[in-house]
C-alpha distance (Angstrom), angle and dihedral (degrees) to the residues before:
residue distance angle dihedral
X1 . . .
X2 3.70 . .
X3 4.07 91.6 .
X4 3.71 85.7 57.7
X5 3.86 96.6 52.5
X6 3.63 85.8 43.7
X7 3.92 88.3 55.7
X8 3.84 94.0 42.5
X9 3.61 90.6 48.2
X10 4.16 96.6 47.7
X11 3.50 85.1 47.9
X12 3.40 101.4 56.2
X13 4.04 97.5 70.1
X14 4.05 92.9 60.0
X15 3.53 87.1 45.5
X16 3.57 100.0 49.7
X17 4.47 82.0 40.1
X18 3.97 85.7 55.4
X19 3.88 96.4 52.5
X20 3.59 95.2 50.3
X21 3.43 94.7 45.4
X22 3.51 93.9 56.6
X23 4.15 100.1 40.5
X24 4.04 80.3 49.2
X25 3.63 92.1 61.2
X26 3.64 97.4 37.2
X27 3.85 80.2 62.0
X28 3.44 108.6 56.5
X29 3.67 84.0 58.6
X30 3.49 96.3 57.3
X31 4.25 110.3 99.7
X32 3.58 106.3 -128.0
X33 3.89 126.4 50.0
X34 4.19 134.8 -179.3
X35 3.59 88.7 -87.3
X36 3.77 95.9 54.5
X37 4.08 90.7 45.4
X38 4.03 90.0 54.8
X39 3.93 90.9 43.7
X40 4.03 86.1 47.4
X41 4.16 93.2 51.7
X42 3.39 92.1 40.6
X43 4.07 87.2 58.3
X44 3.59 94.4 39.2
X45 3.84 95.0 -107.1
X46 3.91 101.8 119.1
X47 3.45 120.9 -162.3
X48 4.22 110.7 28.5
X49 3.24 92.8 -140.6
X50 3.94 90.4 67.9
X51 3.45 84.8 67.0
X52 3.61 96.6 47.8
X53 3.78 103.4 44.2
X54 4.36 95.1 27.5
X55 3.56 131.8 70.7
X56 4.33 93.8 -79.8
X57 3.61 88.6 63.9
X58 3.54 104.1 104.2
X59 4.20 91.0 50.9
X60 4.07 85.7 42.9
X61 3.78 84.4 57.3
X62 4.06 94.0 41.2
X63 4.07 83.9 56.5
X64 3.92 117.8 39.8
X65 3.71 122.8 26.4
X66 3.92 118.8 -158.1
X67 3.91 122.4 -63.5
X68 3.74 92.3 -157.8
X69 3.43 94.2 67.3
X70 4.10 97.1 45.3
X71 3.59 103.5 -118.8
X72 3.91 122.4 133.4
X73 3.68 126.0 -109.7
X74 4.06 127.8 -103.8
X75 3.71 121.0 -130.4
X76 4.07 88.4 -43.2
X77 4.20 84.6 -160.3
X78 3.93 99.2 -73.6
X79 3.92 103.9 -23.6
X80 3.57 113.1 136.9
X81 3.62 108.3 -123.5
X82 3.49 89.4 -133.2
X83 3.61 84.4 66.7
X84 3.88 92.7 58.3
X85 3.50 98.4 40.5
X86 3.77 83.3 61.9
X87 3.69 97.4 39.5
X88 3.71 80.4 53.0
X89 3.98 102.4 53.0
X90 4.11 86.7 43.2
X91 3.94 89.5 61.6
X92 3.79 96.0 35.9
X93 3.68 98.2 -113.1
X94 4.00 93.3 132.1
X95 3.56 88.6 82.1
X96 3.77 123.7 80.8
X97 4.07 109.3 -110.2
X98 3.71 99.7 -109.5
X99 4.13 87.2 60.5
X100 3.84 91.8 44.6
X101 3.91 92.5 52.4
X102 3.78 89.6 50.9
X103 3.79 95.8 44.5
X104 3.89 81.8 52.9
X105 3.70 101.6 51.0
X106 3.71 86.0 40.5
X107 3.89 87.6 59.5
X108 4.02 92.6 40.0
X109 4.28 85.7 57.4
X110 4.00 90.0 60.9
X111 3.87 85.9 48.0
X112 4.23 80.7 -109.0
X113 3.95 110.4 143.4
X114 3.19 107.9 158.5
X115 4.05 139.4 -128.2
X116 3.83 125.6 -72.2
X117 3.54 116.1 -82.6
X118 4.32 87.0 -124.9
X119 3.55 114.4 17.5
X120 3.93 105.0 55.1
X121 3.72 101.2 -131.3
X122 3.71 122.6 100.6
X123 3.74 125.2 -101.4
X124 3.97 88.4 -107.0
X125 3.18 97.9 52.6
X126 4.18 96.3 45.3
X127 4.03 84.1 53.0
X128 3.53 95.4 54.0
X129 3.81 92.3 39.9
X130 4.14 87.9 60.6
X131 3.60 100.4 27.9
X132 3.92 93.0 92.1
X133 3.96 95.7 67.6
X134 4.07 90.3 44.2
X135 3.96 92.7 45.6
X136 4.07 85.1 48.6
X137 3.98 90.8 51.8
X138 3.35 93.1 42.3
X139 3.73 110.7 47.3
X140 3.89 99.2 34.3
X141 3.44 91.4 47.8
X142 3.83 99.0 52.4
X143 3.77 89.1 39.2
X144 3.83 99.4 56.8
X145 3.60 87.4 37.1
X146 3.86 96.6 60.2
X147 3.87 88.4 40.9
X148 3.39 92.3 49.9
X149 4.24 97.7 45.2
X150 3.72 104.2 42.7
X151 3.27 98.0 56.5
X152 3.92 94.5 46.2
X153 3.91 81.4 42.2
X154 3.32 96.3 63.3
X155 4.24 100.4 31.9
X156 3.84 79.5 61.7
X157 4.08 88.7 41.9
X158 3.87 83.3 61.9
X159 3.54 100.1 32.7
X160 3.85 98.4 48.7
X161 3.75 118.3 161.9
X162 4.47 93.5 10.6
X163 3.84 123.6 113.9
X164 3.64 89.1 -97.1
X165 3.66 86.3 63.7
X166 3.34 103.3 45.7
X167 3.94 99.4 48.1
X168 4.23 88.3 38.5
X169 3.74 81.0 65.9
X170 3.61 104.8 40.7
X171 4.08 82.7 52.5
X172 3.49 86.7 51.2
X173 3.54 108.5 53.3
X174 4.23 93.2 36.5
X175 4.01 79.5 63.7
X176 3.64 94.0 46.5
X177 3.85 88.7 53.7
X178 3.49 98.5 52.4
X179 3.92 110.4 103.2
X180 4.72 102.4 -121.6
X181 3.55 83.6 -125.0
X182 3.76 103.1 47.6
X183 4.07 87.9 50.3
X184 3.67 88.7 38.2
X185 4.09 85.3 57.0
X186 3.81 91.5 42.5
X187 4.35 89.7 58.5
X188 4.03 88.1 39.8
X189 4.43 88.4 58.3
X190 3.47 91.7 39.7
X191 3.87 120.9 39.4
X192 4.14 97.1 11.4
X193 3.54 101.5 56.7
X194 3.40 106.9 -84.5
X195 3.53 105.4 128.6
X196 3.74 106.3 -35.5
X197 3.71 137.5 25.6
X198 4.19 119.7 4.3
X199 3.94 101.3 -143.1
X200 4.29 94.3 132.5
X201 3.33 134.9 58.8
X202 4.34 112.2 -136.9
X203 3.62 96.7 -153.0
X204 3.80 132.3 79.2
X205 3.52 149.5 -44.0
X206 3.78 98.4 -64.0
X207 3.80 136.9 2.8
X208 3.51 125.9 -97.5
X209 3.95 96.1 -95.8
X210 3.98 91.3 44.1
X211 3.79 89.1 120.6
X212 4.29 99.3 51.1
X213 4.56 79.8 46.6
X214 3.90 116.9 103.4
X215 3.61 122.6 -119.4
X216 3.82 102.7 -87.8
X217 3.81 84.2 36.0
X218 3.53 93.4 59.2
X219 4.04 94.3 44.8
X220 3.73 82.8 55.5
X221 3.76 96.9 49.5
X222 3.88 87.6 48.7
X223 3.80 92.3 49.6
X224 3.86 92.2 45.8
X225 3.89 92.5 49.5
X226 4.02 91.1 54.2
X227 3.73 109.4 38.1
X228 3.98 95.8 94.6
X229 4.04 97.3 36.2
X230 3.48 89.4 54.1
X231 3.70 101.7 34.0
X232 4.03 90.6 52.5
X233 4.13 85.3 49.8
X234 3.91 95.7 50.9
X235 3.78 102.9 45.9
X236 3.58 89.3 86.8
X237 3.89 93.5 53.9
X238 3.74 99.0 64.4
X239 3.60 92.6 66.8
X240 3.61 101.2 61.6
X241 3.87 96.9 37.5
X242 3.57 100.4 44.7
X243 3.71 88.3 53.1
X244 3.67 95.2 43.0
X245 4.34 90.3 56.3
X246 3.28 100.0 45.0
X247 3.91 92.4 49.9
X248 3.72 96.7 45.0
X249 4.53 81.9 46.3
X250 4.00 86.7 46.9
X251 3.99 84.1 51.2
X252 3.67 98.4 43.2
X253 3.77 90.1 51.4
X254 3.75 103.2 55.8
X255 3.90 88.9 55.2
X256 3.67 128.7 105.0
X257 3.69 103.6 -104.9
X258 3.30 99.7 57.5
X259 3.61 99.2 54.2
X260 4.05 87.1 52.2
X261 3.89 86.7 45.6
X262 4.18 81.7 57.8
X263 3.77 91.6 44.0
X264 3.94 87.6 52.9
X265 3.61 86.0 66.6
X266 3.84 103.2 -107.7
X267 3.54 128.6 146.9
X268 3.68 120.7 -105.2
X269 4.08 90.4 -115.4
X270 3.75 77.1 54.8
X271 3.71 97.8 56.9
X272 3.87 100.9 32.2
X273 4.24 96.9 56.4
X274 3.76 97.4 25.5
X275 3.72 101.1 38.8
X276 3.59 122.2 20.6
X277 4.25 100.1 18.9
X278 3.94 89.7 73.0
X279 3.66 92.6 50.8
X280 4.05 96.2 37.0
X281 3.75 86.6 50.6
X282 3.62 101.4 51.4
X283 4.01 90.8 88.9
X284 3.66 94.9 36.2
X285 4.09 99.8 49.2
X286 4.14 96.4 34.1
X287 3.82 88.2 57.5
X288 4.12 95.4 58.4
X289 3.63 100.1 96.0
X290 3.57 91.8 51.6
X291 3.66 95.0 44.5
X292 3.94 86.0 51.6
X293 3.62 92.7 53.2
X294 3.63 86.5 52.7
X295 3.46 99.5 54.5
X296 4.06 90.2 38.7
X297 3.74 102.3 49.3
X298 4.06 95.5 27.0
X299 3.87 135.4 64.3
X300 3.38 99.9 -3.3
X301 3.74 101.7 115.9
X302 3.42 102.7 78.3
X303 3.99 97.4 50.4
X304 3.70 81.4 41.6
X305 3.55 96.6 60.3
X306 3.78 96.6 34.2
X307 3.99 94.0 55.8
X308 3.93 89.8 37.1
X309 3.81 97.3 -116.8
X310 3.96 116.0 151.2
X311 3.60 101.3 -140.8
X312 4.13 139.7 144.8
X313 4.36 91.3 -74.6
X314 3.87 90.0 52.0
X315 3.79 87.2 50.7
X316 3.76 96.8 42.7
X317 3.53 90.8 54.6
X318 3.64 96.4 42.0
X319 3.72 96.9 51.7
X320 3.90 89.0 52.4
X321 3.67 101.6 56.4
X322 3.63 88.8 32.5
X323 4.27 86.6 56.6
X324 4.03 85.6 -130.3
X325 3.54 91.7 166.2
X326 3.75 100.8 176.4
X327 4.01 90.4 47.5
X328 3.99 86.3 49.0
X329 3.60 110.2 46.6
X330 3.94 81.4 39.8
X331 2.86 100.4 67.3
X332 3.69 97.5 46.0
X333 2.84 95.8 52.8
X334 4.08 94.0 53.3
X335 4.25 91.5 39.9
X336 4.16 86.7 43.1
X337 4.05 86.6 57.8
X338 3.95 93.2 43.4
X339 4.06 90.5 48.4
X340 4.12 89.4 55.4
X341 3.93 95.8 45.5
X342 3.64 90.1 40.6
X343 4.33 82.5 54.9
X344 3.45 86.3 50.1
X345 3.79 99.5 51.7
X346 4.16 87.8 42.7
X347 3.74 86.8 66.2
X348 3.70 94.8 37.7
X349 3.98 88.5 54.1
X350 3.88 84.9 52.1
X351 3.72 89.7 60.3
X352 3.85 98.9 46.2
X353 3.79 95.8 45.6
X354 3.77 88.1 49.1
X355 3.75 115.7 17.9
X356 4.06 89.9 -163.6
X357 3.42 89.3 81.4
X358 3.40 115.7 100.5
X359 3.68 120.2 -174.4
X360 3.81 96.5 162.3
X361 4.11 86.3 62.5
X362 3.96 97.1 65.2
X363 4.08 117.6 109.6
């Protein structure tokens, strides 16, 4: 077992080299740059990509030429070029792309990634700074959503074929079909003011007077703040987990050892949580870190941005259209890592939850 985390671990470096190659190239592709977005406020345009996608584009195009790919800028309607020669050696541009990627990765290796192109503040810090809203998302809603699907996995394990079955799973798959954002709409009209009752705040972690609250006060106020965010981003999640327990129960049950378990004499409590759950489980319970980096790094932005939280999607997304390079390709870089060690600890859950598995043995 400890050649195979050696191999996992060795591997993760190229890996983690081969996704930032590629994103890097993607980029310099991309119309639009840093450079481009400052030249465009400065003229009153806004966002560059108005100019590239609207009716301007074709004088846009006349005026600034790409800063991913190092050249200098034309005319650029009365800039000096002085002016974007500097602009150009502040943002690193100067350099031919090839020397810019390796002064990057270079950086990334002493755990250096630099500060956001317009907000002053390093990368680090900005991360930190949002990661309270994406930690809340993700962990309550993978929590309640595992204690929510495997016991309704395995009530319908036990209960295969009844009524209880059948209308578990039409419940199940209804909420499964309904779009996060459509249900996360649905709580917003009616519990948060919308159009009918006014029980939930939309805004934030904590109120305004969290800090002058007492301790089980401010546990309450946290709770209260989170229950529709998180309840819009989990309805998805019982779906796929409820279905996945009570199949791996159903195929637990039909095998051998069970039935002599039942011959044995023991009761069927007896059987299901001291036989067949730690076996059942093993698929359900060794996928939770990846399923929490799911939910924490993915499709968050939306209930993010309709409940007014500032998390890690609102900053993804704002760092992309805002060509925030060092935020972007920081933050790769950091979620890239944390997706291959979370791998890694998927397989080594495997192993402790059932110590057959061998990873270490495969060719």
């Amino acid at each position: 077992m400890g050649a195979y985390v050696l191999r996992r671990l060795l591997l993760i470096l190229p890996v983690l080299l081969g996704i930032m190659i590629i994103n890097f190239a993607l980029v310099q592709f991309v119309p639009g740059g840093p450079i481009e977005q400052i030249i465009a406020n400065m003229e009153g345009q806004g966002d560059v990509l108005q100019g590239v996608t609207g009716g301007q584009g074709d004088a846009v195009r006349s005026d600034v030429t790409s800063g991913l790919t190092g050249t200098t800028y034309v005319g650029s309607r009365g800039l000096p070029p002085e002016f974007i020669a500097d602009l150009e050696r502040q943002f690193g541009f100067d350099k031919p792309p090839l020397q810019r990627f390796l002064l990057m990765m270079g950086n990334y290796l002493r755990l250096d990634f630099g500060e956001s192109y317009f907000r002053s503040i390093s990368v680090v810090d900005l991360v930190l700074e949002k990661m309270p809203v994406s930690i809340t998302l993700g962990l309550w809603s993978t929590v309640i959503a595992y204690l929510v699907s495997i016991p309704l996995g395995i009530a319908k394990a036990t209960r295969d074929g009844t009524r209880f079955d059948t209308w578990t799973s039409a419940l199940v798959i209804v909420a499964y079909a309904i779009p996060g954002f459509l249900f996360a709409i649905l709580l917003l009209v009616l519990f948060a003011g919308g159009s009918y009752f006014q029980w939930f705040p939309i805004r934030g972690l904590t109120s305004d007077n969290w800090a002058e609250l007492g301790p089980l006060a401010k546990v309450g106020d946290y709770f209260w703040h989170i229950a529709l965010p998180v309840l819009a981003s989990t309805i998805a999640s019982f779906a796929t987990l409820t279905l996945l327990t009570k199949n791996s129960f159903l195929d637990e049950i039909k095998k051998q050892y069970v039935m002599t378990a039942r011959a044995k004499g023991l009761t069927e409590r007896r059987v299901l949580y001291g036989h067949v759950f730690r076996n059942a489980m093993l698929i359900v319970v060794a996928g939770f870190p990846a399923v929490f980096v799911s939910v924490f790094f993915g499709g968050s932005l939306i209930i993010e941005t309709i409940f007014s939280l500032d998390g890690l999607g609102r900053l993804a997304y704002e760092a992309a259209v805002g060509r925030d390079y060092p935020v972007v390709f920081g933050t790769l870089f950091v979620f890239s890592l944390i997706g291959l060690v979370v791998g890694l600890v998927s397989d080594l859950m495997y192993v402790w939850i059932d110590p057959r598995i061998d990873f270490g043995s495969r060719g």
